[in-house]
PASEBA-1860 file (N, C-alpha, C; in nm, 3 decimals):
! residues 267
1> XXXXXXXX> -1.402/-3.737/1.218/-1.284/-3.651/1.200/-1.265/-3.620/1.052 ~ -1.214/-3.522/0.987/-1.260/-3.466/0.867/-1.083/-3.445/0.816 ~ -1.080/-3.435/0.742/-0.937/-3.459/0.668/-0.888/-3.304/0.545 ~ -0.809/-3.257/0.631/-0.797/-3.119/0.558/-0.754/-3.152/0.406 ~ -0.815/-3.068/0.338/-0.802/-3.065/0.188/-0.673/-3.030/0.154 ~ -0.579/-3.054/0.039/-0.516/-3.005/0.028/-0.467/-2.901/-0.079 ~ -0.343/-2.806/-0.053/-0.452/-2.663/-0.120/-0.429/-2.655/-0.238 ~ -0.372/-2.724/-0.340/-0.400/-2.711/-0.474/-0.545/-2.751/-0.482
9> XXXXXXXX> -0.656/-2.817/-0.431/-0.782/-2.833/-0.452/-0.820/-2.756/-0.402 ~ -0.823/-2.612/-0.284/-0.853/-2.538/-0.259/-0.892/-2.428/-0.373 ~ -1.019/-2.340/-0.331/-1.002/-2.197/-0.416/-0.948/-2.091/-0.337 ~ -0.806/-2.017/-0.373/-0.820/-1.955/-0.242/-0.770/-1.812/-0.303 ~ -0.747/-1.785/-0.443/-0.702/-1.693/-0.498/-0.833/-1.606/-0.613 ~ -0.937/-1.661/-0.591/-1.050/-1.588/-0.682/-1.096/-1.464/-0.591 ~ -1.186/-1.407/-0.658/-1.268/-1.299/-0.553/-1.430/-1.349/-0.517 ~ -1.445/-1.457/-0.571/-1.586/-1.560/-0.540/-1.592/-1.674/-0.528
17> XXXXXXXX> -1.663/-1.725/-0.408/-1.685/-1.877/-0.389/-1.539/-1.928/-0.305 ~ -1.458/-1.848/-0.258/-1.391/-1.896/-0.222/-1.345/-1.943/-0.099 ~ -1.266/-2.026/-0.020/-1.245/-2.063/0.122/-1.220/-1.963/0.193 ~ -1.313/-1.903/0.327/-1.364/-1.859/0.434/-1.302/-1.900/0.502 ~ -1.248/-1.784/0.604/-1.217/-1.805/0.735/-1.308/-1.892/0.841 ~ -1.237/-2.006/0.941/-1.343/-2.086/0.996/-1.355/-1.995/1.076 ~ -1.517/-2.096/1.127/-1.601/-1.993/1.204/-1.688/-2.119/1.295 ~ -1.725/-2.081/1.425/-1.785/-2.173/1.502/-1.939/-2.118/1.498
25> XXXXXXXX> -2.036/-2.257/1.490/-2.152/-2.187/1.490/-2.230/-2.206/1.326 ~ -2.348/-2.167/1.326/-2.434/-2.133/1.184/-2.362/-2.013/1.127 ~ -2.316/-2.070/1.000/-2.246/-1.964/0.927/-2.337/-1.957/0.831 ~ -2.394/-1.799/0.792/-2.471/-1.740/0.730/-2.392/-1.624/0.596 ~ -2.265/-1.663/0.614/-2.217/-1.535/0.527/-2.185/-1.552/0.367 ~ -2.222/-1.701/0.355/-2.240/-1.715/0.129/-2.421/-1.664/0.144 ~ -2.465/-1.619/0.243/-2.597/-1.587/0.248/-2.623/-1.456/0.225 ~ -2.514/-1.344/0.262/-2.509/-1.226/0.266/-2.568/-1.171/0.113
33> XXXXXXXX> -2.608/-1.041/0.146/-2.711/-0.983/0.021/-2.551/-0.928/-0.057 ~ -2.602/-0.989/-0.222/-2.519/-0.920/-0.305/-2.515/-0.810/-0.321 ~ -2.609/-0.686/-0.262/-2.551/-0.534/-0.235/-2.447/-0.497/-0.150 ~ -2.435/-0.599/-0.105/-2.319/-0.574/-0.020/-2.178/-0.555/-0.050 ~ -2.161/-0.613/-0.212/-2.023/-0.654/-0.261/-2.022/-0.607/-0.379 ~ -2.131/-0.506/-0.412/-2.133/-0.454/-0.520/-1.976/-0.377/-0.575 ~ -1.964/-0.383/-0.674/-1.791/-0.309/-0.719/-1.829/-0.198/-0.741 ~ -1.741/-0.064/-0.713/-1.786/0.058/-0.784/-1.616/0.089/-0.792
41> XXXXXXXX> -1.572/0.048/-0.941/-1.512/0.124/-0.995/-1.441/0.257/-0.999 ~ -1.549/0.389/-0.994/-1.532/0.490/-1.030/-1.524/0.565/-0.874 ~ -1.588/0.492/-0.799/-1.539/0.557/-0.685/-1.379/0.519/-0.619 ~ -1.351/0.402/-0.662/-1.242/0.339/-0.638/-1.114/0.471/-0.700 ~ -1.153/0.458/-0.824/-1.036/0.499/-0.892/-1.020/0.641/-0.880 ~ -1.131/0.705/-0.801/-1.133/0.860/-0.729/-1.002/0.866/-0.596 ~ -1.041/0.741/-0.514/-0.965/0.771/-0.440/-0.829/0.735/-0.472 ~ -0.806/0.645/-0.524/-0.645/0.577/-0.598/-0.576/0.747/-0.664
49> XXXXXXXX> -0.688/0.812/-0.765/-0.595/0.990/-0.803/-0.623/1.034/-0.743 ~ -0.670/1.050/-0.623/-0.714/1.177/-0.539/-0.534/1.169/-0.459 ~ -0.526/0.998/-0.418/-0.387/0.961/-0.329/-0.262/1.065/-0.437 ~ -0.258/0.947/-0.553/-0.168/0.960/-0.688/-0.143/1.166/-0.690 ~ -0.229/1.224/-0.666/-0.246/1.394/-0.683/-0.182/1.432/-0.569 ~ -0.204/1.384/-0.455/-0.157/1.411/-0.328/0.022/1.428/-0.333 ~ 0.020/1.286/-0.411/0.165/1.261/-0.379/0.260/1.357/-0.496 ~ 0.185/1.334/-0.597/0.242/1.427/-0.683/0.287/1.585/-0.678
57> XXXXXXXX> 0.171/1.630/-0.563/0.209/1.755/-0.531/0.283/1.845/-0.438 ~ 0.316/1.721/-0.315/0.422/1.691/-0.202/0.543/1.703/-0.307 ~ 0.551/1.613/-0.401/0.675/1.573/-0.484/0.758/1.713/-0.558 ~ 0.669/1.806/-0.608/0.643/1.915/-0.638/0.691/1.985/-0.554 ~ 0.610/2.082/-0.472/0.638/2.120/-0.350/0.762/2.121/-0.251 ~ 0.844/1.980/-0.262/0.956/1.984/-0.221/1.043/1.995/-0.316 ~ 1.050/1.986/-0.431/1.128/2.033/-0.558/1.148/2.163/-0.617 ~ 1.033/2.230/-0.580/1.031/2.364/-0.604/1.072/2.447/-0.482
65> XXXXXXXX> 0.990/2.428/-0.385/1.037/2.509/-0.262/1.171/2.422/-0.151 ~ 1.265/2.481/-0.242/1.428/2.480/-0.147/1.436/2.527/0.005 ~ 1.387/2.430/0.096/1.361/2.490/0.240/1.343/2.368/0.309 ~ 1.401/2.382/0.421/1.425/2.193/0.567/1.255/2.215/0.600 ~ 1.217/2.336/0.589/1.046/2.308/0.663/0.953/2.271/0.576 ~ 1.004/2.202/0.398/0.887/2.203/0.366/0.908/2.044/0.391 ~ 1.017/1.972/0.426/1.016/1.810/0.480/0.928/1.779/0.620 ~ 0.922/1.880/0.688/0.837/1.844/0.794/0.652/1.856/0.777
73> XXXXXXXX> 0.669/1.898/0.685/0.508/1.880/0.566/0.507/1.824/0.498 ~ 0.608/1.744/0.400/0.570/1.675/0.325/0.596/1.547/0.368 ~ 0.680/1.521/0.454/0.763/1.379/0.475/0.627/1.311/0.577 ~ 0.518/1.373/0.656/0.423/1.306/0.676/0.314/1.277/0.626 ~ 0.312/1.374/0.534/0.190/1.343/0.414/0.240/1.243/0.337 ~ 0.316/1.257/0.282/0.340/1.140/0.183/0.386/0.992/0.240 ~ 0.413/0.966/0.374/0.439/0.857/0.456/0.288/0.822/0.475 ~ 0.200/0.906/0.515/0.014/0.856/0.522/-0.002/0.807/0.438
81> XXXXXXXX> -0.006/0.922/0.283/-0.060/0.844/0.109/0.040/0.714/0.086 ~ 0.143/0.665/0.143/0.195/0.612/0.092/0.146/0.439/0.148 ~ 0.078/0.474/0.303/0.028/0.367/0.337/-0.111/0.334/0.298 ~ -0.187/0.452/0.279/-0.325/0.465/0.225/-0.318/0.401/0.099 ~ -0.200/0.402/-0.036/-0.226/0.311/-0.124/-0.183/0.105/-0.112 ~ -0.146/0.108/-0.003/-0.098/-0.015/0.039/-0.289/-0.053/0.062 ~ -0.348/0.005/0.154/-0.473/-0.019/0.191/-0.541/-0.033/0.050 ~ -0.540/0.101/-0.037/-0.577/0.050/-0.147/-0.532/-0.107/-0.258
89> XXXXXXXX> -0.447/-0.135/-0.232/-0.354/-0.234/-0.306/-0.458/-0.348/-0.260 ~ -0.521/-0.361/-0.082/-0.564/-0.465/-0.020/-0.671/-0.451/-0.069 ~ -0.779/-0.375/-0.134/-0.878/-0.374/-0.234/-0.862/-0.409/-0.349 ~ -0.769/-0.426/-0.408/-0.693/-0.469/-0.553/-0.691/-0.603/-0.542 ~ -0.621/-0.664/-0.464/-0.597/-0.834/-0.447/-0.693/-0.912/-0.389 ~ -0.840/-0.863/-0.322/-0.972/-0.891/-0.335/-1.087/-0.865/-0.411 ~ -0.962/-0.798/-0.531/-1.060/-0.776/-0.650/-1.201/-0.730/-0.633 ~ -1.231/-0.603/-0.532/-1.310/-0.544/-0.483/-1.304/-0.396/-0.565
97> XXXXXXXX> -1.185/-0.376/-0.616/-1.208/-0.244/-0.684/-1.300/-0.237/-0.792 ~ -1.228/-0.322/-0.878/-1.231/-0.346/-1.038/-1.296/-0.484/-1.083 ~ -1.397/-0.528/-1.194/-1.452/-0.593/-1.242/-1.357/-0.724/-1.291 ~ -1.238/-0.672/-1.355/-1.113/-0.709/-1.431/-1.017/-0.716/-1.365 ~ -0.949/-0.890/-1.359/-0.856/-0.920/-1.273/-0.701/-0.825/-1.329 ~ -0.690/-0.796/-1.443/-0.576/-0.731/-1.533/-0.590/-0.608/-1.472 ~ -0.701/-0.516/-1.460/-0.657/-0.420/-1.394/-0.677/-0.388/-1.218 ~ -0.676/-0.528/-1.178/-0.685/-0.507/-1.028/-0.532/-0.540/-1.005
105> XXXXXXXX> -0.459/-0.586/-1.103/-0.336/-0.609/-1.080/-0.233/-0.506/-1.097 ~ -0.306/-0.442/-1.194/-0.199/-0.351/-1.288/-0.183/-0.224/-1.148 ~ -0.312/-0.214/-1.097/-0.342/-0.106/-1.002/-0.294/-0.117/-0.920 ~ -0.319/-0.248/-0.833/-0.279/-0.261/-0.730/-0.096/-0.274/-0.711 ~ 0.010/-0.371/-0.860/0.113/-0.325/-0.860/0.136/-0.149/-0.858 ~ 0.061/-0.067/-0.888/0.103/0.056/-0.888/0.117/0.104/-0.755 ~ 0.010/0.057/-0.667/-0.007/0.125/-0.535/0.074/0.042/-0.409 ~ 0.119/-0.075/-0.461/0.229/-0.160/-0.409/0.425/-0.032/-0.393
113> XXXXXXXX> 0.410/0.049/-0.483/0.533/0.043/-0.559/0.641/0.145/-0.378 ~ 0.532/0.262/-0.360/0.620/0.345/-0.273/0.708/0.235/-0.109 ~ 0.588/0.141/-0.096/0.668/0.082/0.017/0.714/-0.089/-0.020 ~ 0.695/-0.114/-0.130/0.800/-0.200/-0.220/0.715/-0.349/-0.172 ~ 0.584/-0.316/-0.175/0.459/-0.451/-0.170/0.401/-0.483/-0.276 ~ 0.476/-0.594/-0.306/0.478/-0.716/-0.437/0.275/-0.716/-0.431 ~ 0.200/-0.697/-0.568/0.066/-0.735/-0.569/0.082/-0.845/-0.519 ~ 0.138/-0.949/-0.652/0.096/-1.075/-0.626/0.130/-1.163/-0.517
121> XXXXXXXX> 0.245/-1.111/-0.408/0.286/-1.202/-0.328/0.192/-1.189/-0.179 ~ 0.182/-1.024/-0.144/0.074/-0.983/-0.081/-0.089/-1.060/-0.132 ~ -0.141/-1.067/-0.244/-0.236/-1.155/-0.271/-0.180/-1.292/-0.223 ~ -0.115/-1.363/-0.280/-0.118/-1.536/-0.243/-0.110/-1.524/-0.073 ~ 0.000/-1.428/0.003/-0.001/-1.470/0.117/-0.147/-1.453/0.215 ~ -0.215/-1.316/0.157/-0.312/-1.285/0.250/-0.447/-1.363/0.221 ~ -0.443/-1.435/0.097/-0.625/-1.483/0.077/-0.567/-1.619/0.137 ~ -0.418/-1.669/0.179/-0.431/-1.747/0.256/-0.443/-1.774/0.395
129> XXXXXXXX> -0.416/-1.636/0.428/-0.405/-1.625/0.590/-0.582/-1.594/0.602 ~ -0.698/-1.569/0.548/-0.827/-1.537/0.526/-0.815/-1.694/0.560 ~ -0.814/-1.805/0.421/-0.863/-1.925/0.489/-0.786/-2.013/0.592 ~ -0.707/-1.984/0.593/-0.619/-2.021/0.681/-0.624/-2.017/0.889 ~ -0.694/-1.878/0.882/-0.703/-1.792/0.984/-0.738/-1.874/1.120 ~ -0.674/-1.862/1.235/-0.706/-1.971/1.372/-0.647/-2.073/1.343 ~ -0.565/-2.164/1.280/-0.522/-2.267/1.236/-0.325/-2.248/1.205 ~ -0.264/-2.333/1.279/-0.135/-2.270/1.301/-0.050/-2.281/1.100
137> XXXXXXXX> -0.130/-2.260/1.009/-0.104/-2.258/0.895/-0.123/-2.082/0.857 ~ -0.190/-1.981/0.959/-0.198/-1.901/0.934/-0.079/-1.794/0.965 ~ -0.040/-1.743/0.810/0.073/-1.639/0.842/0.061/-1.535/0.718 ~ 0.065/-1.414/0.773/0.009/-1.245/0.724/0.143/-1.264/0.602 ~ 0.130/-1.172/0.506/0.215/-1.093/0.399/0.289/-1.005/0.493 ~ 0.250/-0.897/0.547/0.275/-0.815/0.627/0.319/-0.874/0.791 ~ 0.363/-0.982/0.828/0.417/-1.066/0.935/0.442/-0.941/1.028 ~ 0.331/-0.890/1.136/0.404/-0.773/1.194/0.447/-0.853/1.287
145> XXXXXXXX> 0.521/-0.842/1.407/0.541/-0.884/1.541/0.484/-0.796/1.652 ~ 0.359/-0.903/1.711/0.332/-0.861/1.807/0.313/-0.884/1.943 ~ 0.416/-0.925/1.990/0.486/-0.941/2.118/0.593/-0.830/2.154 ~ 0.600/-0.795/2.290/0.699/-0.726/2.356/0.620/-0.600/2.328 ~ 0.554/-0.518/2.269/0.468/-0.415/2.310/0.438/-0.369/2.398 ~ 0.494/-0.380/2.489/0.466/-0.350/2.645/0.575/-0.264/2.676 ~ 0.686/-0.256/2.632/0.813/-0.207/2.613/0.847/-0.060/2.502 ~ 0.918/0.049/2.541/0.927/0.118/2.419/0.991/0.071/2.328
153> XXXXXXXX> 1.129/-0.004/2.319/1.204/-0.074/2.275/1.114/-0.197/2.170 ~ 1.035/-0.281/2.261/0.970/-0.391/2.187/0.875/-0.307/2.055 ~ 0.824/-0.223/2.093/0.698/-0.118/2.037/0.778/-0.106/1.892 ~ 0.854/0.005/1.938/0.950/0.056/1.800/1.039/-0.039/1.693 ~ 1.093/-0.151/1.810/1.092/-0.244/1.672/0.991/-0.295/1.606 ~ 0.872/-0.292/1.647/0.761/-0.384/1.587/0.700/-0.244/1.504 ~ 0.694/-0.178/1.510/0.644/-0.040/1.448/0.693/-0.004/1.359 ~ 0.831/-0.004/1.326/0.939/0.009/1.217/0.944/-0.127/1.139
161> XXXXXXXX> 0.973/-0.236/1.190/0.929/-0.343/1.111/1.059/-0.326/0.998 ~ 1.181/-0.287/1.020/1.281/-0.223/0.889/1.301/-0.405/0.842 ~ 1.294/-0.510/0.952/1.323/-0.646/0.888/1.233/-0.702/0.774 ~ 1.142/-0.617/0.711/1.065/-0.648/0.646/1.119/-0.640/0.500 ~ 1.252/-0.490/0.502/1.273/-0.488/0.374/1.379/-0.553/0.362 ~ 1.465/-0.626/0.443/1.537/-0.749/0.422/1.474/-0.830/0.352 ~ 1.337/-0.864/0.343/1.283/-1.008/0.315/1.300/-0.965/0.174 ~ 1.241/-0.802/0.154/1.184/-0.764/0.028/1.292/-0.764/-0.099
169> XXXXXXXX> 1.433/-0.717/-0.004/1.552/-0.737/-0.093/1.656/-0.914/-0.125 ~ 1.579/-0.944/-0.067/1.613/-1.144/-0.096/1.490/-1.180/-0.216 ~ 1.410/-1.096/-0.188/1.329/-1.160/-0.290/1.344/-1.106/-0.414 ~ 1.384/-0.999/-0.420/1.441/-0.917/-0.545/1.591/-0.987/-0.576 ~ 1.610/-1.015/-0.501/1.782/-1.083/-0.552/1.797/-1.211/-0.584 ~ 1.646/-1.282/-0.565/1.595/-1.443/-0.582/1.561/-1.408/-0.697 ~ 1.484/-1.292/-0.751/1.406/-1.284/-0.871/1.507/-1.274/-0.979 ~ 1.629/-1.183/-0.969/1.706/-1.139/-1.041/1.799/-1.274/-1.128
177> XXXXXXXX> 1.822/-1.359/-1.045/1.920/-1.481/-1.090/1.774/-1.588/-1.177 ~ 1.690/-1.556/-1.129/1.581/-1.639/-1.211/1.481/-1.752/-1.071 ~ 1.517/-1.716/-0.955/1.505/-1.804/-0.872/1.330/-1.758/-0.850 ~ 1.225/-1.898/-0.844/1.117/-1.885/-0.794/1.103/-1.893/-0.614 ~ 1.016/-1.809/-0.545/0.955/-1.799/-0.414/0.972/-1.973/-0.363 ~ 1.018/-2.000/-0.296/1.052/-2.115/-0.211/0.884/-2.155/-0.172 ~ 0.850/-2.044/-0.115/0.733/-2.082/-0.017/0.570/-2.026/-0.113 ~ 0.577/-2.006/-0.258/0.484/-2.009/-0.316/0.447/-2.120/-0.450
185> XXXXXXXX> 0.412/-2.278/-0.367/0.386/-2.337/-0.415/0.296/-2.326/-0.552 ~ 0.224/-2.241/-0.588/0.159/-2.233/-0.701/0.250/-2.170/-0.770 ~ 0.296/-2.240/-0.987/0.371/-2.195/-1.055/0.331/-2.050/-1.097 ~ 0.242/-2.069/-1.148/0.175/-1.925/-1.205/0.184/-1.816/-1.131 ~ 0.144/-1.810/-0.995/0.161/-1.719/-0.879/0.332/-1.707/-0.881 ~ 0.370/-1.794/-0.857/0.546/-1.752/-0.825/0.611/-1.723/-0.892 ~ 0.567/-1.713/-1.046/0.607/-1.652/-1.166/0.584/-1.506/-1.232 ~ 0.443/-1.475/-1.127/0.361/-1.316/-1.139/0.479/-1.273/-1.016
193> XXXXXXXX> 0.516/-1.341/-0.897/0.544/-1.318/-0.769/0.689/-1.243/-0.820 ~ 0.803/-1.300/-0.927/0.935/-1.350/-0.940/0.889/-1.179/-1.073 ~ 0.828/-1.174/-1.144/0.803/-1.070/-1.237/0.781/-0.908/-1.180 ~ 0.733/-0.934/-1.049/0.672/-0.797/-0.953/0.831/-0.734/-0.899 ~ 0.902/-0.853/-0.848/1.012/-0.832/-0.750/1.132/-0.764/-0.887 ~ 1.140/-0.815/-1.002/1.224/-0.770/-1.074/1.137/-0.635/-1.111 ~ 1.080/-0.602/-1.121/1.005/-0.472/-1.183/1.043/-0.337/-1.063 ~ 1.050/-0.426/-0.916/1.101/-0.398/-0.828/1.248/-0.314/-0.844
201> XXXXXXXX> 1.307/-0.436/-0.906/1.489/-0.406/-0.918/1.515/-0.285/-1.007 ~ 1.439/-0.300/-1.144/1.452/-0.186/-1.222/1.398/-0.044/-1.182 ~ 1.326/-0.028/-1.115/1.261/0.117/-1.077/1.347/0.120/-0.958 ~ 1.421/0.076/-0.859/1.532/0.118/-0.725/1.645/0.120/-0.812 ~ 1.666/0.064/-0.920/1.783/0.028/-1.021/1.816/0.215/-1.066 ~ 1.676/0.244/-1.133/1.629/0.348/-1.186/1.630/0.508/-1.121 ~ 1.607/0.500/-0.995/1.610/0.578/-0.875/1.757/0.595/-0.832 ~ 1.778/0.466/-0.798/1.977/0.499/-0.761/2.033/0.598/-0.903
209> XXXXXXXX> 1.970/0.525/-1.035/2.071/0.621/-1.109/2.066/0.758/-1.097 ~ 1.956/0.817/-1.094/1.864/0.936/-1.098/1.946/1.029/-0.981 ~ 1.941/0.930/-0.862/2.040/1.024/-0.742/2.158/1.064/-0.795 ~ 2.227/0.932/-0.850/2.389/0.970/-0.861/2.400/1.041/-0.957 ~ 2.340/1.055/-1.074/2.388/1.163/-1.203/2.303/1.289/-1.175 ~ 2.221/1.323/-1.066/2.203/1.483/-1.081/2.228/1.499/-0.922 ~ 2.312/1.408/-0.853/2.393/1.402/-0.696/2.306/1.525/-0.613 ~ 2.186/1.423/-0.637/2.101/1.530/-0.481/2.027/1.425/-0.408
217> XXXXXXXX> 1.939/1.440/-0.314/1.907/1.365/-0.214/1.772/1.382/-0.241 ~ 1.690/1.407/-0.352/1.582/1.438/-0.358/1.457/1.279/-0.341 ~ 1.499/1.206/-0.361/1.430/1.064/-0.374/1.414/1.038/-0.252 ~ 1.541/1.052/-0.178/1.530/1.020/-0.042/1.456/1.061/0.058 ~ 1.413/1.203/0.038/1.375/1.300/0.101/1.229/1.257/0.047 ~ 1.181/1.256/-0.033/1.026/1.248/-0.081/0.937/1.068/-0.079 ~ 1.087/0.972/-0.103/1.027/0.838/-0.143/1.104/0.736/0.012 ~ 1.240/0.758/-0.003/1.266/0.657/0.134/1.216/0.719/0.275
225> XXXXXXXX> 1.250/0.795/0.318/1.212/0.889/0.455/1.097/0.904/0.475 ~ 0.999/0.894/0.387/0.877/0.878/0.435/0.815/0.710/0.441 ~ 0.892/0.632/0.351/0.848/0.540/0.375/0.829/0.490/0.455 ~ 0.987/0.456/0.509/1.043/0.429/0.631/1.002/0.511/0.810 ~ 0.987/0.559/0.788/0.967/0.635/0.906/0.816/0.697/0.910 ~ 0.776/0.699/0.830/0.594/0.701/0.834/0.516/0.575/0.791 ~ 0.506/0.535/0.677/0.421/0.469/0.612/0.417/0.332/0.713 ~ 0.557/0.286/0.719/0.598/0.151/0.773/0.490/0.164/0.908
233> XXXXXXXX> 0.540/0.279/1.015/0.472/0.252/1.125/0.329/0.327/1.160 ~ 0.298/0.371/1.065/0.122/0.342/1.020/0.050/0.276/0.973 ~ 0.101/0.164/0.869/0.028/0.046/0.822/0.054/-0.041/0.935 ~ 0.170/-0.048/1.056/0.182/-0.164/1.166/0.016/-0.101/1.264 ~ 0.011/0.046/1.229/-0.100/0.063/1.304/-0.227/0.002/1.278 ~ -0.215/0.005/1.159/-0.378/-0.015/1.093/-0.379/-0.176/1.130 ~ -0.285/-0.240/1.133/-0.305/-0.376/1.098/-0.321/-0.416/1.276 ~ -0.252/-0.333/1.341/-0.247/-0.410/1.495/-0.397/-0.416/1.561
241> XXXXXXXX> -0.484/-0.287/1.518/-0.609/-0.365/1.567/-0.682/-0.466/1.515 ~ -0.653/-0.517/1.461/-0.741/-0.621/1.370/-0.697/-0.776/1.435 ~ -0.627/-0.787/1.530/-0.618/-0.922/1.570/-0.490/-0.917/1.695 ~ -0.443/-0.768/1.734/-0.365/-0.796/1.864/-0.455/-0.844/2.004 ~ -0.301/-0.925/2.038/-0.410/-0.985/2.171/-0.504/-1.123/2.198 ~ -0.531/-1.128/2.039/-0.648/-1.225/1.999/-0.505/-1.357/1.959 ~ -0.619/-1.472/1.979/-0.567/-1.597/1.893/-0.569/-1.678/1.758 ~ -0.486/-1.609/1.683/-0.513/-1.625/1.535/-0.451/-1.798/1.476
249> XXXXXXXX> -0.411/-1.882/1.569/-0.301/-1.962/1.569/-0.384/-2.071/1.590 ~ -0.461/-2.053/1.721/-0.549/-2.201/1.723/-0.699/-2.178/1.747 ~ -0.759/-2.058/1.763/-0.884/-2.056/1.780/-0.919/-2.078/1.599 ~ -1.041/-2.132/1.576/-1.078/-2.148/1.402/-1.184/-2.076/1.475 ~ -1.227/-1.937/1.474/-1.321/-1.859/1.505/-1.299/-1.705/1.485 ~ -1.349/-1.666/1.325/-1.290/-1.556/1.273/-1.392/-1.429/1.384 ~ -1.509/-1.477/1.450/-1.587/-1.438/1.527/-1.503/-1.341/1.637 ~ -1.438/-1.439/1.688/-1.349/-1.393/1.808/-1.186/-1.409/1.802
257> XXXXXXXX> -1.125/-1.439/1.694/-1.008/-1.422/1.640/-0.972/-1.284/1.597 ~ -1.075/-1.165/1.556/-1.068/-1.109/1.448/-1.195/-0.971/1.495 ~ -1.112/-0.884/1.481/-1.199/-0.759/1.576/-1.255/-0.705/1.435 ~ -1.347/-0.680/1.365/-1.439/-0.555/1.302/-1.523/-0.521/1.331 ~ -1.596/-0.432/1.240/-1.691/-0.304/1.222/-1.817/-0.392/1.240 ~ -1.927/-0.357/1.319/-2.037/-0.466/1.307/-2.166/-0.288/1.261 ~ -2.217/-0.329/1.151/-2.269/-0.246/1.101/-2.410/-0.280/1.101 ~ -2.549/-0.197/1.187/-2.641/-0.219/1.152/-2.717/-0.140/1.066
265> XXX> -2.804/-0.141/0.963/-2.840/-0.017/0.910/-2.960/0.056/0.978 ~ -2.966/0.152/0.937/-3.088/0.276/1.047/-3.214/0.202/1.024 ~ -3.305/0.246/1.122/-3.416/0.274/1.116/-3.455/0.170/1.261
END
């Protein structure tokens, strides 16, 4: 019988060498060819401004053209880009973009910012739910609920997920008095964690003012309304195939815990 480590001796926050999801069976994957994990930079940071251009020009677009139909064009585009940089963000905190942990952070806080996803707290929670995974220690950043789906009622609350920005505004109001993350035992992390959430406060701080001294609804219309009502229940999409249905709690078998892409190459 083998005696779980405990996780300050763990590696579970690098982008190498680090603790793997269990797996039943000959595990072959510190075996995998290093072309596989090659970084490319420049393609990365194509798609990060290609998003960044997108949004900028929605932003535009509804600022310039005074009209209710240009919200039904922009309020779903920018609810997509807005989840598409969350996806990007999840390339940031596996330090898969960028060479340099400083700017996988800097980036990935950027692409965190429209649906109010902390880099660093999204990093500590998810490279733990990776080693964690099948083992009732495993629990997502993104905690969707997926039970009652069977229901329209169950669906739409789990799709909207609005209890999420409850958590997000306790943690901004923990950060503000000086208070560290309860549940992020590492100092350093809960100190990047406690720095994200106030950076948080000042840019919604920043935004409220912006509404009330030129008293229009323009933020709302371009940054909350799409958040909320697109982004939210398209990232519940992206994430629900990746493990609805399945047993992430007690199977230790990322094999059959855990649905992906099985890629062979041609020939």
């Amino acid at each position: 019988m083998t005696t779980a480590t405990p996780e300050t001796e763990l590696d579970l926050d690098g982008s190498t060498g680090v603790v793997l999801a269990p797996i039943r069976g000959r595990d072959v994957r510190r075996g995998l060819g290093s072309a596989l994990f090659v970084k490319r930079p420049a393609h990365f940071t194509a798609k990060f401004g290609v998003a960044v251009a997108l949004i900028g020009a929605c932003w535009i677009f509804v600022a310039l053209v005074a009209a209710w139909w240009t919200l039904l064009i922009a309020v779903p585009v920018l609810g997509l880009l807005y989840a598409h940089l969350v996806e990007l963000q999840h390339e940031c905190l596996h330090e898969h973009a960028y060479n340099g942990r400083r700017i996988n952070r800097l980036v990935g806080f950027l692409c965190g910012i429209p649906m109010l996803s902390s880099y660093w707290h999204y990093k500590y929670e998810h490279l733990r739910h990776h080693a964690f995974l099948g083992t009732p220690n495993n629990q997502e950043f993104f905690n969707y609920r997926f039970k009652g789906l069977d229901s329209v009622g169950g669906f739409l609350r789990a799709c909207f997920h609005l209890g999420r920005y409850l958590d997000v505004f306790a943690n901004i109001g923990r950060s503000i008095v000086g208070r560290l993350h309860p549940c992020i035992t590492k100092p350093v992390a809960a100190r990047r964690v406690r720095q994200e959430y106030r950076a948080f406060a000042v840019i919604l701080v920043a935004a409220i003012a912006v509404s009330a001294l030129t008293r229009n609804w323009y933020l709302v219309f371009v940054w909350v309304i799409p958040t909320l009502l697109v982004a939210e229940p398209t990232h519940f999409l992206i994430e629900l195939s990746e493990h609805f249905g399945l047993n992430t709690q007690t199977d230790p078998n990322v094999l059959s815990n855990t649905r992906g892409l099985i890629h062979k190459p041609p020939g």
